[in-house]
N, C-alpha and C positions, 0 to 999 in steps of 0.2 A: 677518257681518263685524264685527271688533273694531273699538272705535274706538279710535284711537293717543292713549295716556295722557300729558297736558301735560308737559316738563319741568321738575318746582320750579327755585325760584332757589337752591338748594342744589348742585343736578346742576349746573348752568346755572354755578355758581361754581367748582366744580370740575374739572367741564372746561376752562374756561377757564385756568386753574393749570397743569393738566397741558400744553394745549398749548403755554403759556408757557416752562414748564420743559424740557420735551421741546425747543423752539427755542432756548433759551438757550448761550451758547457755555460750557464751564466752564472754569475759572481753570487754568494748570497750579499745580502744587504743586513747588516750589524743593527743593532737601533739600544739608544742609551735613554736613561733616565736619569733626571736629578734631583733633588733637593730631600730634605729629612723623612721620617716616614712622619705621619700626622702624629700631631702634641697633643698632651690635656689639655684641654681647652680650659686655662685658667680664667674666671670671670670674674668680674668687681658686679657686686650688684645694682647700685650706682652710679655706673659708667654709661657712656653713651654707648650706642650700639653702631657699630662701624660696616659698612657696607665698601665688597672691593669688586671694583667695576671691569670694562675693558682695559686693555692694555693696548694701545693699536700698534701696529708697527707697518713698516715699508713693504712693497710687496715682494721686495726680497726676504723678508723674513715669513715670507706667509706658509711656505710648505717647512716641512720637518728637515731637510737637507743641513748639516751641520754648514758653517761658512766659515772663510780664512779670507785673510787681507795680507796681501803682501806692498807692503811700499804705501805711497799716499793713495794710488787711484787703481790697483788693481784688485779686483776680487774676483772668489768661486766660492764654489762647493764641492763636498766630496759626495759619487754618487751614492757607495755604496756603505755610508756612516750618516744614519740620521736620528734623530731627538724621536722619543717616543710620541710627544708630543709638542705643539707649535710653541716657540719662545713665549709669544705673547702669553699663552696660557699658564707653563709653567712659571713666568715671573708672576703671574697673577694669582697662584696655587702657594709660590713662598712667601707671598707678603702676608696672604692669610694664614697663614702656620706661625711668621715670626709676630705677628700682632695678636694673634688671641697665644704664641706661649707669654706675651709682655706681662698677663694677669691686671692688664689698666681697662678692660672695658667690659657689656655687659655681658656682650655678643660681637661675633663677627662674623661676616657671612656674605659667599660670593653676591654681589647684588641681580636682580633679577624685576621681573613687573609686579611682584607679588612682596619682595622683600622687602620690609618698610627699616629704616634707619635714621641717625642724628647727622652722619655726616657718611660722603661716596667718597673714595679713592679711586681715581683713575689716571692714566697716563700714555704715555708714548717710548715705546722701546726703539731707540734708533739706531743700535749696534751690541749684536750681540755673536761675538762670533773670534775665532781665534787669530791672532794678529800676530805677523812673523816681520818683525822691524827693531834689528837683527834678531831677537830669541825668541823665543815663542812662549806665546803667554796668551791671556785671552783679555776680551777688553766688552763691557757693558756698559752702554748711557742711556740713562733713562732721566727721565721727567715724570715726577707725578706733583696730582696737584689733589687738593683737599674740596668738597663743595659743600655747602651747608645747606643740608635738606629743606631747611624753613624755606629759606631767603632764593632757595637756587643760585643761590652765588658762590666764584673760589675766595675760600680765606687763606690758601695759604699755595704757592708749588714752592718747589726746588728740585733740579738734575741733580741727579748721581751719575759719577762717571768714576769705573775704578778697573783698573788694570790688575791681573794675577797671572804670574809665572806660570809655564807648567814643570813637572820637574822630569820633564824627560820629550822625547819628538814623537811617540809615539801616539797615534789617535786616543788611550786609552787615560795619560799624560795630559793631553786637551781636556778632555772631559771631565779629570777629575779639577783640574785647574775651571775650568767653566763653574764646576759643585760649591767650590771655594767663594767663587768671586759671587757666585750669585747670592750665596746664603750670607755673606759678607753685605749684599746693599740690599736686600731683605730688611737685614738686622738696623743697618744703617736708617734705613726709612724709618721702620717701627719707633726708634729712637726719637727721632725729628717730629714725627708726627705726636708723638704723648708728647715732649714737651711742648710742641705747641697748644695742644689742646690743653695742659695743664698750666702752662700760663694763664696769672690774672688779667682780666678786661673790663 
């Protein structure tokens, strides 16, 4: 007959964890959305036809996790407050909202292998996220740059960078201050990019 080998306090701690965890209630996870509901799509029939491309971003911005920055070098995320969807997508869902409501062009339309267009929009989101340096506000920089389908060449970038308040500390506070700033360089872009293209050459 075996005799029954002691449990270390190793096992002993371990188990202890597991039933712990196993009885623990877990958090729900909240999840937000942003930007307007979709526009008429006002069109010029005469206009060119605007394709909106990637948006890449860091691969801290790749999962849906909401992000804060405190100070110059530290960051997180919150686990259990996230974006319905990845920044990149939704800055790339408001630029196509605030350019076809502009009414300057034929069509606009996320680009894809099949999408044919006069010029791509695409860029690089390198901070999007709530920034506590002392108040709390939120802060987006982006880069887009313009390419001309013919030539495959950019004619045109320029960064947006714009900071917004939130009017309160609470996660709900961020978010709506996040809605603000973003449909703010949406609109900004839309602007920049007609009159470039409506300048003469």
């Amino acid at each position: 007959m075996r005799t029954p080998i002691p449990l270390t306090l190793t096992a002993i701690t371990a188990l202890a964890i597991l039933l712990l965890t196993s009885c623990a209630t877990t958090r729900p996870v909240h999840y937000y959305t942003l930007g307007p509901a979709a526009a008429t799509n006002q069109s010029k029939p005469d206009g060119p036809i605007i394709l909106v491309g990637l948006i890449a971003t860091p691969e801290s911005l790749q999962d849906a996790r909401i992000r804060y920055r405190t100070g110059a070098n530290e960051t997180g995320s919150y686990e259990y407050h996230r974006w319905t969807e990845r920044p990149g997508a939704m800055v790339r869902d408001s630029l196509v909202q605030a350019l076809r409501a502009s009414g300057k062009y034929q069509r606009v339309l996320e680009a894809s292998s099949s999408a044919i267009g006069d010029y791509l929009v695409r860029g690089k989101l390198s901070e999007f996220a709530e920034v506590d340096d002392p108040a709390i506000q939120t802060k987006i920089w982006l880069r887009l740059e313009l390419i001309d389908r013919k030539t495959n060449r950019s004619v045109w970038d320029r960064p947006f960078e714009r900071a917004e308040p939130a009017s309160g500390k609470n996660i709900k506070d961020v978010v709506g201050s996040m809605d603000r700033n973003l449909q703010q360089v949406a609109t900004a872009a839309a602007v920049e990019i007609d009159r470039f293209l409506s300048a003469p050459r």
